[in-house]
FIVEXFI-148302 format. One record per residue (C-alpha): y, z, x; residue in three letters; residue number from 1. Coordinates in nm, 4 decimals, padded with zeros to 6 digits. Layout:
! residues N
+----------+----------+----------+-----+-----+
|        y |        z |        x | res |   n |
+----------+----------+----------+-----+-----+
|        Y |        Z |        X | Ala | NUM |
...
+----------+----------+----------+-----+-----+
***
This chain:
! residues 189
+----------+----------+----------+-----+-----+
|        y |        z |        x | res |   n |
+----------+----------+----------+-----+-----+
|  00.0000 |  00.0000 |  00.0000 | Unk |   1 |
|  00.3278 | -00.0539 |  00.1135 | Unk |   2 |
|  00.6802 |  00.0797 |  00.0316 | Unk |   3 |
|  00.8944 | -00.1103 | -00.1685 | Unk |   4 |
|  01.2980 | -00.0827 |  00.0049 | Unk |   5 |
|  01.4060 |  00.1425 | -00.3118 | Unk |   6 |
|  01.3404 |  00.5046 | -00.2216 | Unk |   7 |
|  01.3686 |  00.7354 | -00.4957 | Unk |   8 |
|  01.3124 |  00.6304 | -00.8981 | Unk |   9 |
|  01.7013 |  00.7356 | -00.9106 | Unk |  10 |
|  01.7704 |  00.4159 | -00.8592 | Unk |  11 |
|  01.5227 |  00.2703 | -01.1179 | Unk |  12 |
|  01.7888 |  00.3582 | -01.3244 | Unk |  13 |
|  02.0401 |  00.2205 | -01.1020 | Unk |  14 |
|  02.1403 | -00.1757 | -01.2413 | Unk |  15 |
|  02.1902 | -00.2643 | -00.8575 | Unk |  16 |
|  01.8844 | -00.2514 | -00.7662 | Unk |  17 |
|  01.6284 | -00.5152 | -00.9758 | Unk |  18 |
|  01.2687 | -00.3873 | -01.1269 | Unk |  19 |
|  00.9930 | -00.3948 | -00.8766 | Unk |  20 |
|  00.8332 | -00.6974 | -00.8914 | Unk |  21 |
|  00.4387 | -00.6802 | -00.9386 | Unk |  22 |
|  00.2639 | -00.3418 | -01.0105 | Unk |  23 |
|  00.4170 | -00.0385 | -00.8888 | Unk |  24 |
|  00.3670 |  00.3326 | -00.8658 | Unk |  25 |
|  00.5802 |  00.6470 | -00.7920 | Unk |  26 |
|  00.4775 |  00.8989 | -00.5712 | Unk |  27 |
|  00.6858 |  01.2104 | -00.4524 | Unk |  28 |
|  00.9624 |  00.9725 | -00.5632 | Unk |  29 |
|  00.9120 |  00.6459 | -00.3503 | Unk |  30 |
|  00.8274 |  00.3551 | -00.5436 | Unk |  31 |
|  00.5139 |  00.2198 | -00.3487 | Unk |  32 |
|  00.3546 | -00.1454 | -00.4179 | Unk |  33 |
|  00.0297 | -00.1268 | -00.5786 | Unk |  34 |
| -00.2502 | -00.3786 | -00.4996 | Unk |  35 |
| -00.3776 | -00.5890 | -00.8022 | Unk |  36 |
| -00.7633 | -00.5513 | -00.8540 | Unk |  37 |
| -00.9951 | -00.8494 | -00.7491 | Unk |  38 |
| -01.1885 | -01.0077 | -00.9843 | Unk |  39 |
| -01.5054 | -00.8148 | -00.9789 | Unk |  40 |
| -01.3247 | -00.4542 | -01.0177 | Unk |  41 |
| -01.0689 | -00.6328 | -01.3340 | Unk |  42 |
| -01.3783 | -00.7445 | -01.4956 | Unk |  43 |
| -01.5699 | -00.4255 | -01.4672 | Unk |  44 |
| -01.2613 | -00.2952 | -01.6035 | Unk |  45 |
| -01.2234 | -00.5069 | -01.8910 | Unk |  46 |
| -01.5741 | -00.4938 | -01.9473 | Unk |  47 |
| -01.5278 | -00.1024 | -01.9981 | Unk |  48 |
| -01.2502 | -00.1183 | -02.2186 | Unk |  49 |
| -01.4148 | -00.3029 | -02.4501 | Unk |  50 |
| -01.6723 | -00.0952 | -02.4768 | Unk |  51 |
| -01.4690 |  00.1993 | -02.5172 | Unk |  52 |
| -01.2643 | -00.0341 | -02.8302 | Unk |  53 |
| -01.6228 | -00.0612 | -02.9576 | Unk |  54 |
| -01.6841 |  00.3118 | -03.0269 | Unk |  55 |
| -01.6674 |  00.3505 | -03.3539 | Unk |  56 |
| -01.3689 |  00.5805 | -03.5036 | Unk |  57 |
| -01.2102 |  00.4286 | -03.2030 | Unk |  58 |
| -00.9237 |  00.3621 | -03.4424 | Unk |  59 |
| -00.8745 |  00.7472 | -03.5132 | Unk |  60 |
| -00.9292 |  00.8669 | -03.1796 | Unk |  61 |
| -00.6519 |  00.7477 | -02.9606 | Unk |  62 |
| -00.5841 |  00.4379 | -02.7566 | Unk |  63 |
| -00.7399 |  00.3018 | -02.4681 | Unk |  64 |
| -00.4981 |  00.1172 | -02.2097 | Unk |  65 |
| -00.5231 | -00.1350 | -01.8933 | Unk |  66 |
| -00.3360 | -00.0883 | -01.6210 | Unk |  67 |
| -00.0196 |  00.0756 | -01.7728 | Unk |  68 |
|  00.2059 |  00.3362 | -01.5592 | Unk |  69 |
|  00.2158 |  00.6944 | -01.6950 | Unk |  70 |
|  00.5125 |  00.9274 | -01.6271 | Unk |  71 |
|  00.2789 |  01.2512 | -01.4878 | Unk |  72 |
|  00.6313 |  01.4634 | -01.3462 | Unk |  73 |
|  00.9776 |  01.3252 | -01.2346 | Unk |  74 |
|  00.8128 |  01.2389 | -00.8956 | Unk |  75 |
|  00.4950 |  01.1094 | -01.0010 | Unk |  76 |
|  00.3928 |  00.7589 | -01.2058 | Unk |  77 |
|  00.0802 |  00.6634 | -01.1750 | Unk |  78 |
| -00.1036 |  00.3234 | -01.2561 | Unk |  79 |
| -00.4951 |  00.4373 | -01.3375 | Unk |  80 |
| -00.6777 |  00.0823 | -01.4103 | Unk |  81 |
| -00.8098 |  00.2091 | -01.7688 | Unk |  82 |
| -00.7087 |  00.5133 | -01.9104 | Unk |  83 |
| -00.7718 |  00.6774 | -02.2533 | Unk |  84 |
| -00.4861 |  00.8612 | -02.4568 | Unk |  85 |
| -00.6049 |  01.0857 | -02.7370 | Unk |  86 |
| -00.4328 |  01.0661 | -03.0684 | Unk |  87 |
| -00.3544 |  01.4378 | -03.0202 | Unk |  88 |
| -00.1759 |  01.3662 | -02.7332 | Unk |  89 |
|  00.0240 |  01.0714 | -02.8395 | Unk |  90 |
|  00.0151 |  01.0823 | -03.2260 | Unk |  91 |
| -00.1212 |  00.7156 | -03.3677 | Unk |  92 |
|  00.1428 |  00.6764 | -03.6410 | Unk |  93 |
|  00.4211 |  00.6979 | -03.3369 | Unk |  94 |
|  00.5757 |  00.4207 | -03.2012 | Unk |  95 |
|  00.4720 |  00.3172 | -02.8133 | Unk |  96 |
|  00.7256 |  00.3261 | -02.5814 | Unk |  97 |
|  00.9143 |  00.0301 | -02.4752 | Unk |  98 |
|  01.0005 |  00.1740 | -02.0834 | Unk |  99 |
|  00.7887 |  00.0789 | -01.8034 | Unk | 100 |
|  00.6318 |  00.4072 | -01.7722 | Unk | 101 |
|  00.4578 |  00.5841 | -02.0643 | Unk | 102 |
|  00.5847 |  00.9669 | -02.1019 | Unk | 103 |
|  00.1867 |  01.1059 | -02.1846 | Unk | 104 |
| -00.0419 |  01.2429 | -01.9477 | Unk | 105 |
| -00.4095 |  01.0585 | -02.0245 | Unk | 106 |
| -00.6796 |  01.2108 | -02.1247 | Unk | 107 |
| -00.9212 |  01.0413 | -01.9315 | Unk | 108 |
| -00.8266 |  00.8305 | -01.5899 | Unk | 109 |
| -01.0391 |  00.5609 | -01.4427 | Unk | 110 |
| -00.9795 |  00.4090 | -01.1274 | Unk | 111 |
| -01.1913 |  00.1094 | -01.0158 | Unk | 112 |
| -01.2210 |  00.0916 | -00.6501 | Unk | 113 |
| -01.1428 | -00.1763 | -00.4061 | Unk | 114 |
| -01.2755 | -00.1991 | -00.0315 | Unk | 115 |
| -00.8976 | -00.1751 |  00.0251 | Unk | 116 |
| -00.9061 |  00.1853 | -00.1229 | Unk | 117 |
| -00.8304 |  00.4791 |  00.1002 | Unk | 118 |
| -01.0444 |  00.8027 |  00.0378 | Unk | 119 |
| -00.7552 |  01.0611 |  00.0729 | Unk | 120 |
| -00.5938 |  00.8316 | -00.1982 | Unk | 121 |
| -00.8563 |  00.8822 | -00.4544 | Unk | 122 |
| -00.8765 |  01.1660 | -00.4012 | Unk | 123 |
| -00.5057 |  01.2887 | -00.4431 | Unk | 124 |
| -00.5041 |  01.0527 | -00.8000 | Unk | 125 |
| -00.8038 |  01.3232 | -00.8905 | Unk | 126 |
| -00.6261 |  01.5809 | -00.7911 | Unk | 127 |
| -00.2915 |  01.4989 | -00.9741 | Unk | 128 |
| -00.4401 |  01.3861 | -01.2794 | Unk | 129 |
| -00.5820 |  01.6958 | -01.3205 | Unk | 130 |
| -00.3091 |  01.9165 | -01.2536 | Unk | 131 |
| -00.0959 |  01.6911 | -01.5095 | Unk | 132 |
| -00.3601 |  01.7656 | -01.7160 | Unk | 133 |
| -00.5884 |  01.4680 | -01.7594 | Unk | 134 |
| -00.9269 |  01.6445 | -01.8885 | Unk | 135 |
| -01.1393 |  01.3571 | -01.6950 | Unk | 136 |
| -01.1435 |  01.1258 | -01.4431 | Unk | 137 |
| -01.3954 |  00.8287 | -01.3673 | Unk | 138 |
| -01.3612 |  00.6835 | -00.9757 | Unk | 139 |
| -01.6127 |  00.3712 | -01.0242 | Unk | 140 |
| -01.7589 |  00.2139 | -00.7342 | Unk | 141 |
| -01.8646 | -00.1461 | -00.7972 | Unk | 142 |
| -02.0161 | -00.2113 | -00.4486 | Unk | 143 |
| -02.2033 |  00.0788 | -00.4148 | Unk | 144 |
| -02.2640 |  00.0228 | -00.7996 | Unk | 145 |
| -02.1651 |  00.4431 | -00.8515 | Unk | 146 |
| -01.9460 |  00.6144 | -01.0983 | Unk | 147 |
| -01.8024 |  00.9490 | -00.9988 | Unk | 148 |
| -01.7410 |  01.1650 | -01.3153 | Unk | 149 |
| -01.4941 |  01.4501 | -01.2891 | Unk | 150 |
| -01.4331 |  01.7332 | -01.5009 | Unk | 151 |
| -01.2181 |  01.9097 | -01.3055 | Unk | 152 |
| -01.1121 |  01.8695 | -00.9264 | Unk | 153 |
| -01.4158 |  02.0362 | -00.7870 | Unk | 154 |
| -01.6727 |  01.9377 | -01.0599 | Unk | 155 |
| -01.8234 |  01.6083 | -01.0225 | Unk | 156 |
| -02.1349 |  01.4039 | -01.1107 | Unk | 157 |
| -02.2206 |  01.0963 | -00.9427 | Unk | 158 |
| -02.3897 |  00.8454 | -01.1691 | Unk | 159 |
| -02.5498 |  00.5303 | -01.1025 | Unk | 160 |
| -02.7685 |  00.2184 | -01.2565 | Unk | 161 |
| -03.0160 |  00.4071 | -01.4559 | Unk | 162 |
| -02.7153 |  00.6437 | -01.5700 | Unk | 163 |
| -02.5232 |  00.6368 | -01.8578 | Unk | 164 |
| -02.1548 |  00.7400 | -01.8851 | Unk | 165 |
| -02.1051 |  00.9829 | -02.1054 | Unk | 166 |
| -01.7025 |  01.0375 | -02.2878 | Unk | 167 |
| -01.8242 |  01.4023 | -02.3450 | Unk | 168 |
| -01.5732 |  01.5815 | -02.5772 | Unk | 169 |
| -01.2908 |  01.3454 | -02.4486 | Unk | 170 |
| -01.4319 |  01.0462 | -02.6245 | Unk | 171 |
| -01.7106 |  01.1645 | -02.8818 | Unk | 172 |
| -01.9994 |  00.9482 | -02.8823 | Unk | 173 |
| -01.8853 |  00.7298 | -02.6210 | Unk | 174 |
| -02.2298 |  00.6143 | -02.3915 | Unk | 175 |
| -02.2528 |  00.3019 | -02.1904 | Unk | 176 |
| -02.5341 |  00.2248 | -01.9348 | Unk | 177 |
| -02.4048 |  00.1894 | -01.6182 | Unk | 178 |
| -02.6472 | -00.1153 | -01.5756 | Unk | 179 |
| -02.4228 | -00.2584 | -01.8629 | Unk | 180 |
| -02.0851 | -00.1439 | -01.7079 | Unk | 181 |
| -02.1864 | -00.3228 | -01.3335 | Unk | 182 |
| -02.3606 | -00.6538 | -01.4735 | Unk | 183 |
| -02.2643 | -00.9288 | -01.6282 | Unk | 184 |
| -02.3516 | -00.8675 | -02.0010 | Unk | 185 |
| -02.1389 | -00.7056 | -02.2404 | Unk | 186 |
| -02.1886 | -00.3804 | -02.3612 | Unk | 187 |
| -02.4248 | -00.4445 | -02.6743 | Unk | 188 |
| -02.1568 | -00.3746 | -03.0397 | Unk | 189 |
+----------+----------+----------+-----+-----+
***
């Protein structure tokens, strides 16, 4: 990742200085460039988020999300490639935002991760999307074909083909094989 010239989200505000081109995040106030996912990590992406728009009551639950920016603090906007925002949390009769960064915290965060990843950097998303109070987070490995399911910070199972992921009491009744999520079929309606 590399930092974009602007260094503070001050100046987001500020008309001098034009919106970040591409996809950005904010951390400890600099506004830092972030990668695009390749091809195999969008479409294990998409492929989840469809099967999370499948679960039924889907449509009373909350909203599920691809690649939007979430305001977690003042210093702190963060990009997770799906994420899942309960109906509690951001009521489904009220109107979405029209800023660049939504002002909820999601439920559940799910990163998809590139070979251009850096460890310390997953791990300090887990870390601040739990103590913004996201309730889970899923790090999914498509090379190594692994999904690391956090509860909290220091509770984690690692899944893999053979597994299923489980939405627990985040998303009720959500299960998809992780031989589904990391081939080419679609997750079955």
């Amino acid at each position: 990742m590399a930092t974009v010239v602007r260094p503070t989200t001050d100046d987001l505000t500020d008309s001098t200085w034009p919106e970040p081109e591409g996809f950005y995040e904010v951390i400890n106030g600099l506004i830092v460039e972030k990668a695009q996912m390749s091809t195999r990590e969008h479409l294990i992406a998409a492929r989840l988020v469809r099967a999370m728009n499948l679960l039924d009551g889907m449509d009373r639950l909350g909203q599920v999300v691809f690649e939007v920016l979430f305001e977690l603090d003042c210093n702190l906007k963060r990009r997770p490639d799906v994420a899942f925002v309960s109906a509690e949390r951001w009521p489904l009769d009220r109107d979405y935002p029209t800023s660049n960064a939504w002002a909820v915290v999601p439920d559940l965060a799910i990163e998809a991760i590139s070979p251009t990843n850096k460890t310390d950097d997953d791990m300090e998303k887990v870390e601040e999307y739990f103590r913004a109070g996201s309730r889970r987070v899923w790090l999914i490995f498509p090379r190594q074909r692994k999904v690391y399911d956090y509860d909290s910070p220091a509770s984690v199972r690692i899944l893999q083909v053979g597994d299923e992921l489980d939405g627990g009491a985040v998303l009720p009744g959500f299960r998809l094989p992780l031989a589904v999520l990391f081939n080419s079929e679609l997750a079955p309606p």
